[in-house]
C-alpha positions as CSV (number, residue, x, y, z in Angstrom):
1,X,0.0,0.0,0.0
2,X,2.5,2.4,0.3
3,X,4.6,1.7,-2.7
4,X,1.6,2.3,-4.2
5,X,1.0,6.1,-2.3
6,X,4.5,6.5,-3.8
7,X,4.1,5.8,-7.0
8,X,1.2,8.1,-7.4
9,X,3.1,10.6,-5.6
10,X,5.7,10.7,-7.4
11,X,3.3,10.3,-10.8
12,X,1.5,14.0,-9.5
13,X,5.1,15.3,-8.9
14,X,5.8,14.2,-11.9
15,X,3.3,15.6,-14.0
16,X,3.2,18.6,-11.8
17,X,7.0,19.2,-13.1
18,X,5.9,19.0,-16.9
19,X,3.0,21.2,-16.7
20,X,5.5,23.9,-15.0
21,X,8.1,22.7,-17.9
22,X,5.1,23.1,-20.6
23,X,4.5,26.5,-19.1
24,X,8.3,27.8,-20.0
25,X,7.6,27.0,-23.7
26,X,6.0,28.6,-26.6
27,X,3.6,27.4,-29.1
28,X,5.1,27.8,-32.6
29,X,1.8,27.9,-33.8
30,X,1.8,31.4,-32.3
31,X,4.3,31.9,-33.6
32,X,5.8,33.9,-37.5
33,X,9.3,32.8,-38.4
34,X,11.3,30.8,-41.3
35,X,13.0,27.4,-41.6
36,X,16.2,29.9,-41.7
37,X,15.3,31.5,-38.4
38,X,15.1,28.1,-37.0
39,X,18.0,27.2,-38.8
40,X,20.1,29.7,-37.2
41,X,19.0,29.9,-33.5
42,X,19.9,25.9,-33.7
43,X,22.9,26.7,-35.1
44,X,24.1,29.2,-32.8
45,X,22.6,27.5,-29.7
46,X,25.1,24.7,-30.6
47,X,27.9,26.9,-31.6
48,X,27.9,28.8,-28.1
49,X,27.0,25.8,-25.9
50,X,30.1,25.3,-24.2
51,X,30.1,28.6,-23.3
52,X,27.9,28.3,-20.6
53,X,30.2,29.7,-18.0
54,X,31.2,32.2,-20.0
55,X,29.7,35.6,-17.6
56,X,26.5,36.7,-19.8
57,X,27.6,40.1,-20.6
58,X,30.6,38.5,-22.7
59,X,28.2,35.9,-24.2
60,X,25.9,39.0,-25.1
61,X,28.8,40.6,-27.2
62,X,30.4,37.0,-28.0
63,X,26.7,36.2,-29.6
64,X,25.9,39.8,-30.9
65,X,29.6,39.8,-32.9
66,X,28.3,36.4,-34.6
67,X,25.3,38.7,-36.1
68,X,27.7,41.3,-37.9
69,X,27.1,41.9,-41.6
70,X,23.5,40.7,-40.8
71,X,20.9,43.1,-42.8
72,X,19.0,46.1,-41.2
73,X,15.2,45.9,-42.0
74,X,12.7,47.8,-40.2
75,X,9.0,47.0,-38.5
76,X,9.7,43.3,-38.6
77,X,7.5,42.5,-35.8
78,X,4.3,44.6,-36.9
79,X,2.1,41.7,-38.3
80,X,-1.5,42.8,-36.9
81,X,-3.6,42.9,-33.7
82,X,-3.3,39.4,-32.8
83,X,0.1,39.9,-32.1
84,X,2.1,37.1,-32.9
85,X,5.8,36.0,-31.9
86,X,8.1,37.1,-34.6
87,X,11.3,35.3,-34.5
88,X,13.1,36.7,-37.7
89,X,17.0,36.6,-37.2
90,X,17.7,36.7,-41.0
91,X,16.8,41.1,-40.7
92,X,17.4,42.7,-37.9
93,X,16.5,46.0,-36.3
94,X,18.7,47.8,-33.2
95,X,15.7,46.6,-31.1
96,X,15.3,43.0,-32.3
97,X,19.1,42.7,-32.6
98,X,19.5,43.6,-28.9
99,X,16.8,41.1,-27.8
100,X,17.6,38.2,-30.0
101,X,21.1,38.5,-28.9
102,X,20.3,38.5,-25.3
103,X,17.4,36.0,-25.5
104,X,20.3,33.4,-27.6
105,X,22.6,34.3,-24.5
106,X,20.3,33.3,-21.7
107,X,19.1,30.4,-24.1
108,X,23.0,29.1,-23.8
109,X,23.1,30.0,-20.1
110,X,20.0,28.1,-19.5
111,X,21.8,24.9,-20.9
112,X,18.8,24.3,-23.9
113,X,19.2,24.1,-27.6
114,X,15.9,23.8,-29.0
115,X,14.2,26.8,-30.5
116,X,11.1,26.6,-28.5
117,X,13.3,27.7,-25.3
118,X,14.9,30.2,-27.5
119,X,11.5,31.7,-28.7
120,X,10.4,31.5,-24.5
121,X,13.7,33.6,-23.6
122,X,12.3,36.1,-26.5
123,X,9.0,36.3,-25.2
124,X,9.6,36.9,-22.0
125,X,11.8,40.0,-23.0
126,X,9.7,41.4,-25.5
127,X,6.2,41.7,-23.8
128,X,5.4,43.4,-20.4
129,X,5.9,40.7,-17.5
130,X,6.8,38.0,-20.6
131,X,2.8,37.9,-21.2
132,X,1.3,38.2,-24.9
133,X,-1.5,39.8,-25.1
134,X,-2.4,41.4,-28.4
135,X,-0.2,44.4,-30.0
136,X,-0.8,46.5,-26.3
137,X,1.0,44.0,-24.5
138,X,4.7,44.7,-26.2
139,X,7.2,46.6,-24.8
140,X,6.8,49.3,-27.2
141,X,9.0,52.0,-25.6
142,X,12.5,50.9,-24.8
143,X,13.0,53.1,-21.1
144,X,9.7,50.6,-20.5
145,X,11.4,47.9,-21.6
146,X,14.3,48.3,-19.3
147,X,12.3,48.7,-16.5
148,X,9.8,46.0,-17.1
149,X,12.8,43.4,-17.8
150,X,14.6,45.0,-14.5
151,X,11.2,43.9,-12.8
152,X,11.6,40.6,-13.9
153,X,15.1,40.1,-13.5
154,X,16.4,39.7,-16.7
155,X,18.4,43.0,-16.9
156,X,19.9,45.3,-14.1
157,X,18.3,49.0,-14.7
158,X,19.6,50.4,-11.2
159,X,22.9,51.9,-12.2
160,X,21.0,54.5,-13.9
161,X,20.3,55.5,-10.5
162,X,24.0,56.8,-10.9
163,X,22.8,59.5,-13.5
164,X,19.7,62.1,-13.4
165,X,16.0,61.9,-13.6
166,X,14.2,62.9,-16.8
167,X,10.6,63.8,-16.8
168,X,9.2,63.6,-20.2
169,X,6.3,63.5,-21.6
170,X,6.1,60.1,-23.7
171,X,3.5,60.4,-26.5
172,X,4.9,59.7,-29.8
173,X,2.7,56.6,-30.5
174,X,-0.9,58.3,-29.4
175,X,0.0,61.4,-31.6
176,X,1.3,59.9,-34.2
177,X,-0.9,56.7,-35.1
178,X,-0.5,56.8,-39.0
179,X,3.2,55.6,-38.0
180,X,2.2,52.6,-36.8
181,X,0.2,50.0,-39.0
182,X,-1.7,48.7,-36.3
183,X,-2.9,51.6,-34.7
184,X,-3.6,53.0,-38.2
185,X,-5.8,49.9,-39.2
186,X,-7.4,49.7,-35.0
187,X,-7.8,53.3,-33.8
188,X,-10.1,51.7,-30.8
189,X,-6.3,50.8,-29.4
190,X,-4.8,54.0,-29.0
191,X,-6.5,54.9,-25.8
192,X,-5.0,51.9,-24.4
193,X,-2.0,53.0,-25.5
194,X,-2.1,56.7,-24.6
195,X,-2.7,55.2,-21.0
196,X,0.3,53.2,-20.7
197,X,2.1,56.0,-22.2
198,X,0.4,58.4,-19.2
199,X,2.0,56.0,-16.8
200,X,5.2,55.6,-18.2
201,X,5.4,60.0,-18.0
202,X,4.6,59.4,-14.8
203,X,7.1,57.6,-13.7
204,X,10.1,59.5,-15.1
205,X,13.5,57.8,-16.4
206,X,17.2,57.8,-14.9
207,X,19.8,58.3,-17.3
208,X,23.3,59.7,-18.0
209,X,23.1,63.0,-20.1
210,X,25.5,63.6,-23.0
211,X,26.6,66.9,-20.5
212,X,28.4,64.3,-18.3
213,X,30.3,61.6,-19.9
214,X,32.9,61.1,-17.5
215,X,30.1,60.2,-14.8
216,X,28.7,57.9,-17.9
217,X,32.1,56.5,-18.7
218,X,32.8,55.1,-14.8
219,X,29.6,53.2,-14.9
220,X,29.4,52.1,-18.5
221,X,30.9,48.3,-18.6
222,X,31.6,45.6,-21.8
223,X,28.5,43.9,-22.4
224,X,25.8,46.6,-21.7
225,X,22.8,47.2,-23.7
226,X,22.2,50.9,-24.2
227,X,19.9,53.2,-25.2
228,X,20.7,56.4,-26.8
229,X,18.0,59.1,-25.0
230,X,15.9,61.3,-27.4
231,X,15.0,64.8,-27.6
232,X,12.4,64.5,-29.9
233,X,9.3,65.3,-28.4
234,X,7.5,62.5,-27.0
235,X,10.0,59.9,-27.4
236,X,12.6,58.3,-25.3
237,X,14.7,56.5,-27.2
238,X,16.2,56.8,-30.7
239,X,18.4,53.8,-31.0
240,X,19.9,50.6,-28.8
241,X,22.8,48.7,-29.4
242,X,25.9,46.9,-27.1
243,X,28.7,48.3,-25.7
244,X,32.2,46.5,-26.8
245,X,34.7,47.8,-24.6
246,X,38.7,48.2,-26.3
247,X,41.2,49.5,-23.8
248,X,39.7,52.2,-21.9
249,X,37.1,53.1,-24.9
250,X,33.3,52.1,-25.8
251,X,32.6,51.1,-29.1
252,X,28.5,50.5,-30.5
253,X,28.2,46.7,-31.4
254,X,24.7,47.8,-33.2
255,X,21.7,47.4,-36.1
256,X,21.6,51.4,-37.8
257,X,19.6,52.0,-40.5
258,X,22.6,54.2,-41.7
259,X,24.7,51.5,-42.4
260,X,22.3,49.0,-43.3
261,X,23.5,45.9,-41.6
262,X,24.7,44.8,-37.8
263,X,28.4,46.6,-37.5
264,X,30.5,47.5,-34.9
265,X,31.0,51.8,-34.9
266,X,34.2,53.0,-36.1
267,X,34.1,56.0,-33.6
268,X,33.3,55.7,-30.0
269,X,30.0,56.0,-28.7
270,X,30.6,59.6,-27.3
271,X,30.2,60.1,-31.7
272,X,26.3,59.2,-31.0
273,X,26.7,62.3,-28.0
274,X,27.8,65.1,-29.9
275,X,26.0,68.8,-29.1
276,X,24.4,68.7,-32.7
277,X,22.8,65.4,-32.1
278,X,19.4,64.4,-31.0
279,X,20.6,61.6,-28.9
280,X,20.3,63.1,-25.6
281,X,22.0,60.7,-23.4
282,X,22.5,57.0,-22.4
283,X,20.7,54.8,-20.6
284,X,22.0,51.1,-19.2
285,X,20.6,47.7,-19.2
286,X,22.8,45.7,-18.0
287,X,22.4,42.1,-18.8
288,X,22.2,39.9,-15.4
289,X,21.8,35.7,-14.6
């Protein structure tokens, strides 16, 4: 009789385990990508594998630096309301190039090799506390997105603590709905959206101004994700890439649209601070596991 108590013990354990295991996994069928996305998660999941002890923020850049020459596209992950999980690695943007190169990296550190983990680790970036939801539920605006994955541990936000606080009003999607494809085509969402941008006003952002770049340069490490601050109304970030440290200088391991492809600045990243430029400062999210 109690072998038996055991058994079914360790059966409800059991399927107890899988149904948290099922849980961590995506549904392809949710899912927009190509046999050559596939192809090349695999193959990099398999490529970096035995260098899971490798700290994350040098698999970041390690990963990121396989990706060069890769080509720029925009709006990748616009495909409608429903809001389905674009895994596209073939085209990259600054935005998908920074989170497909961090979701590979904690892919590796997690030990897996199969895309399905891969496409969880992108999830759980992309949309606010890793949940899908319809076209609302992604992390549209990036000083979000740093907070949101600071919330849930993926990233470490708080060194911009270190810096000053910005209140801005963030707008730019609300006001300017013909931008965006979905909005255009569902004008019923932009309330929603105007609310979470309310909130995110609210709250403010820490950052390092372009004023002080010594202050930026003691805190600023190999292997951060940054985002270049805007000061165009209503935005907060124009562009995100990876910081590669050489000697005592930063270079931009990044996705512009001026050069058209994944590339590695030829100028330090105090070139994306000058006075004429629009790019009012940096913020950090620094990757952490």
């Amino acid at each position: 009789m109690t072998s038996k108590i055991g058994i079914i013990v360790l059966l409800f354990l059991s399927l107890g385990m899988n149904s948290l295991c099922a849980k961590s996994q995506v549904n392809l069928k949710g899912c927009i990508f190509q046999p050559e996305d596939q192809r090349i998660a695999e193959e990099k999941l398999n490529a970096f594998s035995s260098d899971t002890n490798l700290p994350i923020a040098d698999l970041v850049v390690k990963i990121g630096l396989s990706f060069l020459n890769t080509p720029y596209v925009a709006a990748t992950l616009e495909n409608g309301l429903e809001e389905k999980l674009v895994i596209n690695l073939r085209e990259l943007d600054c935005t998908t190039f920074a989170e497909s190169t961090l979701a590979l990296a904690r892919t590796v550190k997690l030990k897996k090799k199969d895309f399905e983990s891969f496409a969880a680790e992108l999830q759980k970036l992309r949309y606010r506390d890793g949940i899908r939801n319809q076209y609302p539920s992604r992390l549209h605006y990036f000083s979000e997105w740093i907070e949101n994955n600071d919330k849930k541990g993926i990233i470490d936000g708080k060194v911009n603590q270190n810096g000053v606080k910005l209140d801005k009003v963030i707008n730019y999607m609300s006001t300017h709905p013909s931008d965006y494809p979905v909005l255009k085509d569902h004008p019923e969402l932009i309330p929603t959206i105007a609310m979470q941008e309310k909130v995110l006003s609210g709250k403010g952002f820490m950052y390092f101004p372009k004023s002080d770049i010594p202050n930026l340069y003691k805190k600023l490490k190999h292997g951060d994700i940054i985002a270049l601050t805007s000061s165009i109304d209503g935005v907060d970030v124009n562009h995100v890439g990876i910081i590669i440290k050489k000697g005592s200088e930063f270079y931009l391991l990044h996705a512009p649209l001026s050069g058209k492809k994944v590339l590695v600045s030829e100028g330090p990243i105090t070139d994306f601070l000058k006075p004429q430029s629009k790019n009012s400062g940096i913020m950090i999210a620094r990757p952490v596991f």
